[in-house]
PyMOL Python script that loads the backbone (N, CA, C, O; Angstrom):
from pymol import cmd

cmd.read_pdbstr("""\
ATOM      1  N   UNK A   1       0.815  -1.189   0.000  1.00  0.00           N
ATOM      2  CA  UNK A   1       0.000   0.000   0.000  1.00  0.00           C
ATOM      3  C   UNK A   1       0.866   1.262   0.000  1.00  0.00           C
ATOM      4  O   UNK A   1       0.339   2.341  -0.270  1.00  0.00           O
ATOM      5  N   UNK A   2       1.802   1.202   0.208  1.00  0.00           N
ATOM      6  CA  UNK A   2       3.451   2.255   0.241  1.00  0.00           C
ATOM      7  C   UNK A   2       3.801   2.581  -0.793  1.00  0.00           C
ATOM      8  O   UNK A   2       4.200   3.704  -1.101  1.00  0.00           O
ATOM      9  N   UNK A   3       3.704   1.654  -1.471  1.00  0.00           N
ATOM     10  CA  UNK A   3       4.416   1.759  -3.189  1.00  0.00           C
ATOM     11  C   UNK A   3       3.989   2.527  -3.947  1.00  0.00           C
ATOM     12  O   UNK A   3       2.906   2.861  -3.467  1.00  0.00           O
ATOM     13  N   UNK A   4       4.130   3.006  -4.786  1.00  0.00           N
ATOM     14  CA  UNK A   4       3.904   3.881  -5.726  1.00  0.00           C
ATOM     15  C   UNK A   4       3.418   3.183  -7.001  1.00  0.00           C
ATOM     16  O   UNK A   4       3.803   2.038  -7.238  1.00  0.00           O
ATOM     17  N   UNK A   5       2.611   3.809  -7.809  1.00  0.00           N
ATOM     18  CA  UNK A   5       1.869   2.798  -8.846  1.00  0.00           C
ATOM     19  C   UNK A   5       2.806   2.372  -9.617  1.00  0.00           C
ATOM     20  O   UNK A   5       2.932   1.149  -9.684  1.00  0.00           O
ATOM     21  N   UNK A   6       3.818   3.315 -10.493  1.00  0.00           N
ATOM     22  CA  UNK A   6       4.850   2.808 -11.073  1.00  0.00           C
ATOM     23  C   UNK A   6       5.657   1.542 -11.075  1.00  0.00           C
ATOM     24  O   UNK A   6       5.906   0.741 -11.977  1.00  0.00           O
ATOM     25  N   UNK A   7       6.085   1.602  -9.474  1.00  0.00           N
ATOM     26  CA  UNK A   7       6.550   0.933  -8.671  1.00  0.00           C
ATOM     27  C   UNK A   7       6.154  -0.327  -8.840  1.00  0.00           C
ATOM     28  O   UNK A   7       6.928  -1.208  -9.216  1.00  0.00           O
ATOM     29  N   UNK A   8       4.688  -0.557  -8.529  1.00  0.00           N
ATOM     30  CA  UNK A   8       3.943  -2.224  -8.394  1.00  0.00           C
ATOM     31  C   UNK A   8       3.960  -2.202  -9.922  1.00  0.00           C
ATOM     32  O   UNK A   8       4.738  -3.066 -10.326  1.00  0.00           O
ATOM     33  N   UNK A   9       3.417  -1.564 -10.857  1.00  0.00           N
ATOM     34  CA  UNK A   9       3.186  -2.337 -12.222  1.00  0.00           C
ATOM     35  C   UNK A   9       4.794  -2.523 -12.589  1.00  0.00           C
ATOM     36  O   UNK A   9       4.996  -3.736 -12.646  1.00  0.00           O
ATOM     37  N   UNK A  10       6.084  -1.748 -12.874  1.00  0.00           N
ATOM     38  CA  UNK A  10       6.711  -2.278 -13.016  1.00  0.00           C
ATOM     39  C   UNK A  10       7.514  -3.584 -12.006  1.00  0.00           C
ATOM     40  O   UNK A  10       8.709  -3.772 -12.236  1.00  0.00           O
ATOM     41  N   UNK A  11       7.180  -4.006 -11.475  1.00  0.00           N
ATOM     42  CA  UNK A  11       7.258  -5.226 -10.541  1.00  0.00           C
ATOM     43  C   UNK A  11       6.374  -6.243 -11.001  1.00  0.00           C
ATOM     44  O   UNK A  11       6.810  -7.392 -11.077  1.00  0.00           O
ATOM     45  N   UNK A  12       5.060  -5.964 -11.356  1.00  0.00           N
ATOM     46  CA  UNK A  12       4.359  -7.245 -11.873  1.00  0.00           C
ATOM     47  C   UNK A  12       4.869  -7.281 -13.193  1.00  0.00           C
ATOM     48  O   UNK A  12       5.357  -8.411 -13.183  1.00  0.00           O
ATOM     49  N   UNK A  13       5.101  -6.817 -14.352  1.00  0.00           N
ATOM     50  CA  UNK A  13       5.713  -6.823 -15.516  1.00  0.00           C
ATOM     51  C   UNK A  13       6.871  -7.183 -15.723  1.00  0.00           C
ATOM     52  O   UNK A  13       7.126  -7.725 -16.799  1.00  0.00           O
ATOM     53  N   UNK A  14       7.897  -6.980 -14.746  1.00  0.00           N
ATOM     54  CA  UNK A  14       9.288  -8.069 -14.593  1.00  0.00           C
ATOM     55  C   UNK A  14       8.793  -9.499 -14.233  1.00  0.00           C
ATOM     56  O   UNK A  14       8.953 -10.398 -15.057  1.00  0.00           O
ATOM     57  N   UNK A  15       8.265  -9.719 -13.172  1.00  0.00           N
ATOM     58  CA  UNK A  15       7.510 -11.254 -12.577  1.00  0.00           C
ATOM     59  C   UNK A  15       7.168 -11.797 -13.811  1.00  0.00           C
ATOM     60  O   UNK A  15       7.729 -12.772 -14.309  1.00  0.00           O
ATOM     61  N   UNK A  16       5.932 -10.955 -14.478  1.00  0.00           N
ATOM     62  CA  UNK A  16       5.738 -11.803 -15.596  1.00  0.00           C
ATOM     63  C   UNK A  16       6.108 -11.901 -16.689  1.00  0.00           C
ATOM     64  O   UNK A  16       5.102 -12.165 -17.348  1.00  0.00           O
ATOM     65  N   UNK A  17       6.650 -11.870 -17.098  1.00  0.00           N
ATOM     66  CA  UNK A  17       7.549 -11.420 -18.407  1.00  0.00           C
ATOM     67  C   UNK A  17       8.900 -11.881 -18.349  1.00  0.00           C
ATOM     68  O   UNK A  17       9.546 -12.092 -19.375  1.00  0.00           O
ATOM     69  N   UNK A  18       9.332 -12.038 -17.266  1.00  0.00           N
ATOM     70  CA  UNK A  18      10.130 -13.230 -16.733  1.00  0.00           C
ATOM     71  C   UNK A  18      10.486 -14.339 -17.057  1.00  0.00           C
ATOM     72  O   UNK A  18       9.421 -14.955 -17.051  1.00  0.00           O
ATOM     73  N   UNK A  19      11.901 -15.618 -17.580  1.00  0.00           N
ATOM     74  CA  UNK A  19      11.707 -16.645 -17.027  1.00  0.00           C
ATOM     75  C   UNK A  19      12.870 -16.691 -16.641  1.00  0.00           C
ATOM     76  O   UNK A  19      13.909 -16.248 -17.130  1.00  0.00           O
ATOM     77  N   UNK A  20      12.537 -17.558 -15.238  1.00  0.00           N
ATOM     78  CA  UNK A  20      13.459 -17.897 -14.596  1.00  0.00           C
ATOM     79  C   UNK A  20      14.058 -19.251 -14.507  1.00  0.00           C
ATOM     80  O   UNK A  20      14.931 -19.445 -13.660  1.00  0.00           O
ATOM     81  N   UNK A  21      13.681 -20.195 -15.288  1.00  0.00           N
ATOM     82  CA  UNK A  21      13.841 -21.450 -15.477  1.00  0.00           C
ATOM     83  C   UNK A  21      15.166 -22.314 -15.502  1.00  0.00           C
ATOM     84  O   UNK A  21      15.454 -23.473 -15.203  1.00  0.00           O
ATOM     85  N   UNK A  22      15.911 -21.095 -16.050  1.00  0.00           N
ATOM     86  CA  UNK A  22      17.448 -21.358 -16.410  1.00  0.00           C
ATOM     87  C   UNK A  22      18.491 -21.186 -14.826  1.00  0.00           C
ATOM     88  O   UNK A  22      19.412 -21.767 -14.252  1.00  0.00           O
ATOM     89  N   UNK A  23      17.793 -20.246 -14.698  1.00  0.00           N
ATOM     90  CA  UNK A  23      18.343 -19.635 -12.727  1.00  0.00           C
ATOM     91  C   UNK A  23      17.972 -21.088 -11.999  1.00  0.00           C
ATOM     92  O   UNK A  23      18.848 -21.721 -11.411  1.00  0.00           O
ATOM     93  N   UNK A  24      16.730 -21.513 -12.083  1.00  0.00           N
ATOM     94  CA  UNK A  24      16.044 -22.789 -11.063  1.00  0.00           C
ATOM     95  C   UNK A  24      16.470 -23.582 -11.798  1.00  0.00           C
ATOM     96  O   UNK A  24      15.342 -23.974 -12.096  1.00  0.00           O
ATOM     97  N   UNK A  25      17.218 -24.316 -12.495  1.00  0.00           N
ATOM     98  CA  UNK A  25      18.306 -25.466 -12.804  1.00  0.00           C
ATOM     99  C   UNK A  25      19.576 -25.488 -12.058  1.00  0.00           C
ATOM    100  O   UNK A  25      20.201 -26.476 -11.671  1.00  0.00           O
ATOM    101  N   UNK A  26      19.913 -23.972 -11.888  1.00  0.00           N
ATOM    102  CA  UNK A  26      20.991 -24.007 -11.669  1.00  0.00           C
ATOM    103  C   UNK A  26      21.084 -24.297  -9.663  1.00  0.00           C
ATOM    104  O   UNK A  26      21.994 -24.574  -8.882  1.00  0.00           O
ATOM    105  N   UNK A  27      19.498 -24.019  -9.526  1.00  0.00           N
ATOM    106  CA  UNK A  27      19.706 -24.385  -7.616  1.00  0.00           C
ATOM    107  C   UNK A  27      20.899 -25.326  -7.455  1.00  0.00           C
ATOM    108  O   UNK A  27      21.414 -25.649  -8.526  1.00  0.00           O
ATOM    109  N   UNK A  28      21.536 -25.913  -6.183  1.00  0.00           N
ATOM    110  CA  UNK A  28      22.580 -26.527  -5.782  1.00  0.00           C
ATOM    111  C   UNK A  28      22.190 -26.759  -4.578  1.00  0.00           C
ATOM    112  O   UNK A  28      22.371 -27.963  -4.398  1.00  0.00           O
ATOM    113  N   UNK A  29      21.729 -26.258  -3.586  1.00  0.00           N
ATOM    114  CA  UNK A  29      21.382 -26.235  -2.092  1.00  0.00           C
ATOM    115  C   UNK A  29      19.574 -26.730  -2.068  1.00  0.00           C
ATOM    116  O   UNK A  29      18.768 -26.603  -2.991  1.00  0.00           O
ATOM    117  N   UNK A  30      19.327 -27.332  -0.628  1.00  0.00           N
ATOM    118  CA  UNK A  30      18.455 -27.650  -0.204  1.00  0.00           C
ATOM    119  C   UNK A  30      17.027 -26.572  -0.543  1.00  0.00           C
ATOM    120  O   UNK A  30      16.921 -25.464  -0.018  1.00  0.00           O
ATOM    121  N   UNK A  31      16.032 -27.133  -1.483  1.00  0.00           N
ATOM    122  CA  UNK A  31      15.063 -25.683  -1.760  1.00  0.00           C
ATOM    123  C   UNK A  31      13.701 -26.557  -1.278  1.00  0.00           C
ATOM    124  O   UNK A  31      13.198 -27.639  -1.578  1.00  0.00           O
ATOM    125  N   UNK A  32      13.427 -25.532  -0.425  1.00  0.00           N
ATOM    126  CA  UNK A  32      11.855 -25.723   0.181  1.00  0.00           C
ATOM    127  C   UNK A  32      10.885 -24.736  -0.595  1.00  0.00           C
ATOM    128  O   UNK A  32      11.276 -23.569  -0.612  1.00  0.00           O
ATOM    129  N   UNK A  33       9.620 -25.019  -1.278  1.00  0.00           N
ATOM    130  CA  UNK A  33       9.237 -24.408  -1.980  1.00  0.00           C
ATOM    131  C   UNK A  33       7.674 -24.385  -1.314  1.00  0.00           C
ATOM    132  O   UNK A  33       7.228 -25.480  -0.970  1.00  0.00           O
ATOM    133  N   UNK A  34       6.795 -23.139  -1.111  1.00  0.00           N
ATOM    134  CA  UNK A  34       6.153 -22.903  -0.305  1.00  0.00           C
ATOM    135  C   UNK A  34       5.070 -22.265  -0.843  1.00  0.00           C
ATOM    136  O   UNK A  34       5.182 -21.127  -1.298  1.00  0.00           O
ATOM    137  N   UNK A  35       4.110 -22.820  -0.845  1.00  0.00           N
ATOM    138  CA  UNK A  35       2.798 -21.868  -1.841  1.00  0.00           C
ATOM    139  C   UNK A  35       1.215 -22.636  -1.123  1.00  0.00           C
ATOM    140  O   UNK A  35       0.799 -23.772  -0.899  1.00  0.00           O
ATOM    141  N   UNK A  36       0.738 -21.251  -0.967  1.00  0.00           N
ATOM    142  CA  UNK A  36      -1.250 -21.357  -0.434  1.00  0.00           C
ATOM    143  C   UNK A  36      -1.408 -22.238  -1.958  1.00  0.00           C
ATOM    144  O   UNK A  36      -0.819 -22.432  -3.021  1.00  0.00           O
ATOM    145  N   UNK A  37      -2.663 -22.602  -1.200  1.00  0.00           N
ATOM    146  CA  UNK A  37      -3.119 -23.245  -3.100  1.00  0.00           C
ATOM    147  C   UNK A  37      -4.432 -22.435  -3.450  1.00  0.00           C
ATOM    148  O   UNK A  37      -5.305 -22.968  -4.136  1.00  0.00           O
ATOM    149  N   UNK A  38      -4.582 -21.005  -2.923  1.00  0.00           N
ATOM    150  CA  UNK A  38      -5.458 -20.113  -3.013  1.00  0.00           C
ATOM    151  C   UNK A  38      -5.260 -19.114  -3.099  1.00  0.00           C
ATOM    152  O   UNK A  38      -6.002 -18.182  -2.791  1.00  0.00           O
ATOM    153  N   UNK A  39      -3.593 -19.055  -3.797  1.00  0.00           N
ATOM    154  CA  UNK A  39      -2.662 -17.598  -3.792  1.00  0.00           C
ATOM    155  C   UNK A  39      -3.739 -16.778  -5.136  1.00  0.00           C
ATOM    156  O   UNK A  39      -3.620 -17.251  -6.266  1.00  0.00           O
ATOM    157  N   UNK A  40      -4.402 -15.984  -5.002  1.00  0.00           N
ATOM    158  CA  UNK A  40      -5.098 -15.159  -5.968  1.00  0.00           C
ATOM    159  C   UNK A  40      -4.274 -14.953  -6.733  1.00  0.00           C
ATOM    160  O   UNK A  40      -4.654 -15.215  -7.874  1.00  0.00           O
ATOM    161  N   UNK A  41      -3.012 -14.499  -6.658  1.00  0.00           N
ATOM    162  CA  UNK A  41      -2.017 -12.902  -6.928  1.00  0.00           C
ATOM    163  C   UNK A  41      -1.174 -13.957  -7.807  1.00  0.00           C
ATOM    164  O   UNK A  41      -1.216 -13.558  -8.971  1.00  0.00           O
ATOM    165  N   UNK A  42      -0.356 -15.254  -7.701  1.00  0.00           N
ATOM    166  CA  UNK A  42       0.327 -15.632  -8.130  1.00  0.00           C
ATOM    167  C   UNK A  42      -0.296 -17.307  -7.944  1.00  0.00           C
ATOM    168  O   UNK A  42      -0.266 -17.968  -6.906  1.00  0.00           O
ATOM    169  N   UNK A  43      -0.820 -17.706  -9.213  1.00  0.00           N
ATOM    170  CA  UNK A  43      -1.221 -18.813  -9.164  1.00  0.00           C
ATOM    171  C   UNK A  43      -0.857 -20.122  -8.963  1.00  0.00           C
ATOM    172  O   UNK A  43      -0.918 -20.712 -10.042  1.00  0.00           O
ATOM    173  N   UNK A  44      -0.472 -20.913  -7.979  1.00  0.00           N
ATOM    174  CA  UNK A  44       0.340 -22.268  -7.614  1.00  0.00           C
ATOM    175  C   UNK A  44       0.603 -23.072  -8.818  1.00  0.00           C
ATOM    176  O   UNK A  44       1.646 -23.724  -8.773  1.00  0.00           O
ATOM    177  N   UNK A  45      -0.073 -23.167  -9.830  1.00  0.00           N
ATOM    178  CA  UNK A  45       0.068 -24.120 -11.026  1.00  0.00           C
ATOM    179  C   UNK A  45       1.067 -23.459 -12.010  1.00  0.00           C
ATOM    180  O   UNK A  45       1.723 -24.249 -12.689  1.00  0.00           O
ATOM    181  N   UNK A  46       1.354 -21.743 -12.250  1.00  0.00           N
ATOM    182  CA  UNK A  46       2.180 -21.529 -12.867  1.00  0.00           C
ATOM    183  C   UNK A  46       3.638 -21.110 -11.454  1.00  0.00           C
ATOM    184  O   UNK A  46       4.346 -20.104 -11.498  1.00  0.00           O
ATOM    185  N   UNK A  47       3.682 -21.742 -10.826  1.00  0.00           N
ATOM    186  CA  UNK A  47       4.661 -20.741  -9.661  1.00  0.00           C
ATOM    187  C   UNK A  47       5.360 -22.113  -8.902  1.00  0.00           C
ATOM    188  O   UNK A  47       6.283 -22.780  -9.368  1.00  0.00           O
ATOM    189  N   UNK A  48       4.802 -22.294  -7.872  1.00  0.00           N
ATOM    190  CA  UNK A  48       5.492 -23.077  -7.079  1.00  0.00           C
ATOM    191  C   UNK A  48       5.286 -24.692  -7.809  1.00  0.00           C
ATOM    192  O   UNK A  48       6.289 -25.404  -7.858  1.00  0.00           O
ATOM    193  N   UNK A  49       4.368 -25.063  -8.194  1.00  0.00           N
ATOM    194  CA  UNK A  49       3.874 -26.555  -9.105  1.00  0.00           C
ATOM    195  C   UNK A  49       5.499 -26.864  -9.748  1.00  0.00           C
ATOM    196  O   UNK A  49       6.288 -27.728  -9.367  1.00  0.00           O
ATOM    197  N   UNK A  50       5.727 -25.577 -11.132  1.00  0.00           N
ATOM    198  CA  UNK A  50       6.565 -25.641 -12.027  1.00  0.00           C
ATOM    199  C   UNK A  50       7.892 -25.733 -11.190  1.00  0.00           C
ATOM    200  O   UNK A  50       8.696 -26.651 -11.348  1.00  0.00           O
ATOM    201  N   UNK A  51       8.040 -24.826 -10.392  1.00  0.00           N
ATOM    202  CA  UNK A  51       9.444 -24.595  -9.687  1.00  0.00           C
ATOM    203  C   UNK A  51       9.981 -25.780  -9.118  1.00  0.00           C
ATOM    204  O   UNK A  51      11.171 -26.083  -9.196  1.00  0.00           O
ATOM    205  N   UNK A  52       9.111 -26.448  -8.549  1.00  0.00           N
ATOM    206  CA  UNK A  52       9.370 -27.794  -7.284  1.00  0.00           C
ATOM    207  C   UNK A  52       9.961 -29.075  -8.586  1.00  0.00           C
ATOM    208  O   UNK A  52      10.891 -29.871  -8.458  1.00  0.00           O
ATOM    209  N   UNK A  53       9.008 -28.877  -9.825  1.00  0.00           N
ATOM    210  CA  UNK A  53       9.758 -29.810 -10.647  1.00  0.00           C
ATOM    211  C   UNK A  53      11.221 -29.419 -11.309  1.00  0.00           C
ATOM    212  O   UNK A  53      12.157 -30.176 -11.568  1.00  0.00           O
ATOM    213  N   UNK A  54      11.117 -28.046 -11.493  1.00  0.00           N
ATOM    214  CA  UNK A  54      12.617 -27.769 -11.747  1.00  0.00           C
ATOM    215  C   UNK A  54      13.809 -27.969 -11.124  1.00  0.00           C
ATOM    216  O   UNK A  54      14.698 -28.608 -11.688  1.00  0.00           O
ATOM    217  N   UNK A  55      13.954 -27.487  -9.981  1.00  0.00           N
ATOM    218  CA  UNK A  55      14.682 -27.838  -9.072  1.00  0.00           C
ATOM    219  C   UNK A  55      14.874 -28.994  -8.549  1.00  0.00           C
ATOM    220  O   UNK A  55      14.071 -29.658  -7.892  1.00  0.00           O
ATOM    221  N   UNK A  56      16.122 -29.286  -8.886  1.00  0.00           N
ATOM    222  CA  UNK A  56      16.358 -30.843  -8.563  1.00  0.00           C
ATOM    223  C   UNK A  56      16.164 -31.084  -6.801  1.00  0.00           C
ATOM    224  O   UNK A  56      16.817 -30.494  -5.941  1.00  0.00           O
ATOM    225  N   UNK A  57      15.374 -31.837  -6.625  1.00  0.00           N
ATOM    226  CA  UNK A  57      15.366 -32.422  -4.939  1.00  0.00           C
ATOM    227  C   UNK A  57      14.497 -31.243  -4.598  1.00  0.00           C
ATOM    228  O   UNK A  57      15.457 -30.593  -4.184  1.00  0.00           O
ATOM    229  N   UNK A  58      13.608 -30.521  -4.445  1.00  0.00           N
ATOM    230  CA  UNK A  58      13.102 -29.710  -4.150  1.00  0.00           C
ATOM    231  C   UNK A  58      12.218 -30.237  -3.123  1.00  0.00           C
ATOM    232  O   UNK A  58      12.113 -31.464  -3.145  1.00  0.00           O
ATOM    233  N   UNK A  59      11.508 -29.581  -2.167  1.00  0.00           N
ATOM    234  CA  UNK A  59      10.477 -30.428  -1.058  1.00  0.00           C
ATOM    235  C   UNK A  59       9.822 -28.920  -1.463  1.00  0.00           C
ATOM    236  O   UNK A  59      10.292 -27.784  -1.391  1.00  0.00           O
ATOM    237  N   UNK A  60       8.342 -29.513  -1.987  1.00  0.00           N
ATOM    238  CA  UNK A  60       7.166 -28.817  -2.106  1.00  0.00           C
ATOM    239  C   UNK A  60       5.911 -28.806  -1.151  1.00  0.00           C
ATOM    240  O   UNK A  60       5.169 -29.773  -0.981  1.00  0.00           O
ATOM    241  N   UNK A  61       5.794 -27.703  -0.615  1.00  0.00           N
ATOM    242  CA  UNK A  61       5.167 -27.507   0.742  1.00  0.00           C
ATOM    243  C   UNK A  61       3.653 -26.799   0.408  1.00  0.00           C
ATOM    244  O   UNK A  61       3.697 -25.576   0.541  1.00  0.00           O
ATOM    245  N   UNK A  62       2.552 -27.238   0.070  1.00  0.00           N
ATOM    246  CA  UNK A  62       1.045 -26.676  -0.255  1.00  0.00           C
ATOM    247  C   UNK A  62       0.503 -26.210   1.004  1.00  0.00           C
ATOM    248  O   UNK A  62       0.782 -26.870   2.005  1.00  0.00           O
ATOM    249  N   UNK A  63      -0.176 -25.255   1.111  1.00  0.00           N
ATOM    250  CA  UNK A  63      -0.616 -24.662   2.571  1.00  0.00           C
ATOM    251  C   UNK A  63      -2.545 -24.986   1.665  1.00  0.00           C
ATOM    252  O   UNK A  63      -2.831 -24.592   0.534  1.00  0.00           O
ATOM    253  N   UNK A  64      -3.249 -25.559   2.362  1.00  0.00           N
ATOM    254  CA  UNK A  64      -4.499 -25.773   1.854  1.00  0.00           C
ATOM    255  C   UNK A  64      -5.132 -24.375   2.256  1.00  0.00           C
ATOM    256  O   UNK A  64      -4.794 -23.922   3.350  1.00  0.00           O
ATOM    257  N   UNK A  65      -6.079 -23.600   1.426  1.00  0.00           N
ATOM    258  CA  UNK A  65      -6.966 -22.517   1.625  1.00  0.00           C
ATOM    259  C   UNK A  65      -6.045 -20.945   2.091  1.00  0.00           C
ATOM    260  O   UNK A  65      -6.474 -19.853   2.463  1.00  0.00           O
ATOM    261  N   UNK A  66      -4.578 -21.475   1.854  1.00  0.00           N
ATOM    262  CA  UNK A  66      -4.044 -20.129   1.678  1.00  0.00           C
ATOM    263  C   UNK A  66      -3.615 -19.143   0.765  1.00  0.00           C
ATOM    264  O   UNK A  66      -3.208 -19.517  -0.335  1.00  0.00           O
ATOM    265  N   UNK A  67      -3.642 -17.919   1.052  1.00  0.00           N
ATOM    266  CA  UNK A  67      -3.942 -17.177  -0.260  1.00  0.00           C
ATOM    267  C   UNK A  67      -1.755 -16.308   0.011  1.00  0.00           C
ATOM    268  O   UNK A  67      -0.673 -16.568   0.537  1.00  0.00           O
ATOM    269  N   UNK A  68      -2.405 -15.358  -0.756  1.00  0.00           N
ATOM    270  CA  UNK A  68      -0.950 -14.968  -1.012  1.00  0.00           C
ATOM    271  C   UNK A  68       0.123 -14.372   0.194  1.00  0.00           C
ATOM    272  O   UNK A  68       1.350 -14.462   0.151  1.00  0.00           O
ATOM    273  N   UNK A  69      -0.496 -13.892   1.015  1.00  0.00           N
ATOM    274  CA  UNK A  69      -0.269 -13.380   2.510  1.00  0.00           C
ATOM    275  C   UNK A  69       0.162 -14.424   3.091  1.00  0.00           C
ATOM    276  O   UNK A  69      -0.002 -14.142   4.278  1.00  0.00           O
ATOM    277  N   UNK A  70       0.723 -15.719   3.037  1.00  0.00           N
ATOM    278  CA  UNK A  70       0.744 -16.980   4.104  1.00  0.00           C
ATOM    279  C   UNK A  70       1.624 -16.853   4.983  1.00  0.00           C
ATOM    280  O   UNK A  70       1.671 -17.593   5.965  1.00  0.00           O
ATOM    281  N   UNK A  71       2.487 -15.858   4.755  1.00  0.00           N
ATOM    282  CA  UNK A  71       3.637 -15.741   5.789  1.00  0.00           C
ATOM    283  C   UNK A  71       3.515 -14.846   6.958  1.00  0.00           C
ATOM    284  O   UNK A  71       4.190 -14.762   7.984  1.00  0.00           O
ATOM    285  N   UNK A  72       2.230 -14.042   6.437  1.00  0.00           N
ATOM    286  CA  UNK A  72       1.706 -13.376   7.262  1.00  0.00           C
ATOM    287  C   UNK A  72       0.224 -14.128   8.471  1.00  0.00           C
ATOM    288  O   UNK A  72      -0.036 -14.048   9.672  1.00  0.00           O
ATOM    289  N   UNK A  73      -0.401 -14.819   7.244  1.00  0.00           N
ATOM    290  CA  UNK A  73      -1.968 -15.351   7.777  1.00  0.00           C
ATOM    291  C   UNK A  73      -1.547 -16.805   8.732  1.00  0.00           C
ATOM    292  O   UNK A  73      -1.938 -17.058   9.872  1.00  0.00           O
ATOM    293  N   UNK A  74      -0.817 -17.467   8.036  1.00  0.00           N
ATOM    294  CA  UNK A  74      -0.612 -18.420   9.043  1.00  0.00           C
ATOM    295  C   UNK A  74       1.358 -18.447   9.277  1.00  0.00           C
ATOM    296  O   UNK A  74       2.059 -19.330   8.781  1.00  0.00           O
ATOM    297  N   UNK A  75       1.756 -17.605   9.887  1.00  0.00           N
ATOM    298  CA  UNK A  75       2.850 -17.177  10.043  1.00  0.00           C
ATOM    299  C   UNK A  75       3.217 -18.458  10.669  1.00  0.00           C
ATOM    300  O   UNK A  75       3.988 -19.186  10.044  1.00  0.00           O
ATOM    301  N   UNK A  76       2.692 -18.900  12.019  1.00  0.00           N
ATOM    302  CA  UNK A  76       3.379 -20.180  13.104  1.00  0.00           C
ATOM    303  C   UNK A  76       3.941 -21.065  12.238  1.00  0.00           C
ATOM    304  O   UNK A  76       5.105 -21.432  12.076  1.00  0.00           O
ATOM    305  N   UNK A  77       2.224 -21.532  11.357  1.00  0.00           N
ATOM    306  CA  UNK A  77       3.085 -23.037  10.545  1.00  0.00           C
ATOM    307  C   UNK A  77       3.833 -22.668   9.739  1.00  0.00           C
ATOM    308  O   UNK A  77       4.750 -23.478   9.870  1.00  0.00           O
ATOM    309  N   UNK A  78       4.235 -21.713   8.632  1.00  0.00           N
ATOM    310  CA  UNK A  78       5.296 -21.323   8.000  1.00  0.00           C
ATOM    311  C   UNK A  78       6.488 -21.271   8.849  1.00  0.00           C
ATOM    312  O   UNK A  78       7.387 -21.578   8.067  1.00  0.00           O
ATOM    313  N   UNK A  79       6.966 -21.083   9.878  1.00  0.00           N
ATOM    314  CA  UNK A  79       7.829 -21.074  11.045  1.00  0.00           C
ATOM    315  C   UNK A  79       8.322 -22.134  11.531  1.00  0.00           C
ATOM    316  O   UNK A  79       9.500 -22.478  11.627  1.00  0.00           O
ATOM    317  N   UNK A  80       7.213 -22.737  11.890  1.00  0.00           N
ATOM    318  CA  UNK A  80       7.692 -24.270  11.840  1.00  0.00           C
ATOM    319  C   UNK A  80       8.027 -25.107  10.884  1.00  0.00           C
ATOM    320  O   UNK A  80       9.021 -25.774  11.175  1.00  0.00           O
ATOM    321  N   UNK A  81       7.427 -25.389   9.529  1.00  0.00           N
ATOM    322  CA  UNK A  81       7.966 -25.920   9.095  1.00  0.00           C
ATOM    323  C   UNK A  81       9.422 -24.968   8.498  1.00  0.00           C
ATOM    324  O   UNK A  81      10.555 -25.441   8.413  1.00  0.00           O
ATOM    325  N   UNK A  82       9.229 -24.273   8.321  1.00  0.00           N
ATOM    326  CA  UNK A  82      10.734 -23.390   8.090  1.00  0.00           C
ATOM    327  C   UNK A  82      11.895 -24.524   8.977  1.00  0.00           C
ATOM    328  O   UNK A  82      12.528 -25.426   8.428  1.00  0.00           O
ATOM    329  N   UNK A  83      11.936 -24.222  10.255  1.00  0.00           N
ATOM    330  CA  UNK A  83      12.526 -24.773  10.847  1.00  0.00           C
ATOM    331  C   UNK A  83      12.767 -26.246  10.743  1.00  0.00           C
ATOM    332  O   UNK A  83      13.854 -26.809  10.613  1.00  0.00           O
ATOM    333  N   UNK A  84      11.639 -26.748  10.819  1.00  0.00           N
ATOM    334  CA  UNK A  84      11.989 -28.240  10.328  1.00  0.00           C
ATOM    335  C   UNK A  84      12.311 -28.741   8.879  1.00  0.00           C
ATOM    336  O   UNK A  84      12.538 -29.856   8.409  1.00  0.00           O
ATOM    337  N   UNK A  85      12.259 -27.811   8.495  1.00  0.00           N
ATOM    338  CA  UNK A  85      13.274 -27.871   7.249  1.00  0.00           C
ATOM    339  C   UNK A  85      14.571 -27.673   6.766  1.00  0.00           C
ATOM    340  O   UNK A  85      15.190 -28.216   5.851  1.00  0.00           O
ATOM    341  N   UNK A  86      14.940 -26.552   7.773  1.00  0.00           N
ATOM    342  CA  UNK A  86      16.658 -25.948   8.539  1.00  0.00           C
ATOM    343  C   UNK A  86      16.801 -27.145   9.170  1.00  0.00           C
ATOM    344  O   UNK A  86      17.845 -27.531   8.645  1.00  0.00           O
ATOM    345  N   UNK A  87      16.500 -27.947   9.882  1.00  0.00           N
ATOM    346  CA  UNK A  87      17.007 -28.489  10.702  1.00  0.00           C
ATOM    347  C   UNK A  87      16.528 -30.437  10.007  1.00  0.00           C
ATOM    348  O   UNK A  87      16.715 -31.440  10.696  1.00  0.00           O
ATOM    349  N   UNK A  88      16.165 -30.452   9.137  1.00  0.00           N
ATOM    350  CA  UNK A  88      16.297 -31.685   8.625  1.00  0.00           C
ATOM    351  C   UNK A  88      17.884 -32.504   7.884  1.00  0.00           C
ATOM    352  O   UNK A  88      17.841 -33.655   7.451  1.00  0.00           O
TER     353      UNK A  88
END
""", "prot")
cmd.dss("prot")
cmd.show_as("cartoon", "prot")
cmd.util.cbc("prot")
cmd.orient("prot")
């Protein structure tokens, strides 16, 4: 709500217009990949779905009925499993 209009449209127009496909091959380290399956804003089937298969070894984490805020709306379980994922 801070941002300036400029600001957000050029931010959604890099995101989408984007690929990053070549970057997510190149992961090397442990990737936990984390997505509501009710993200309005950024849809799980083009976002985290695609990513978890790119990335080799990836652990794909679905939050049921969460939307794009999850780190905010259900902050604990993001926390926890955070952690039990650091610490696996």
């Amino acid at each position: 709500m801070l941002a300036s209009n400029k600001g957000v449209y050029d931010c959604i127009k890099a995101f989408s217009e984007t690929d990053f496909t070549a970057d997510l091959k190149r992961f090397d380290v442990p990737t936990l990949v984390m997505h509501g399956d009710d993200d309005q804003i950024v849809p799980i089937a083009g976002s985290a779905l695609r990513s978890a298969k790119i990335i080799s070894g990836a652990v794909l984490k679905v939050y049921k009925g969460a939307s794009h805020g999850l780190c905010t709306t259900i902050k604990s379980e993001i926390n926890e499993d955070l952690l039990a994922f650091i610490n696996a």
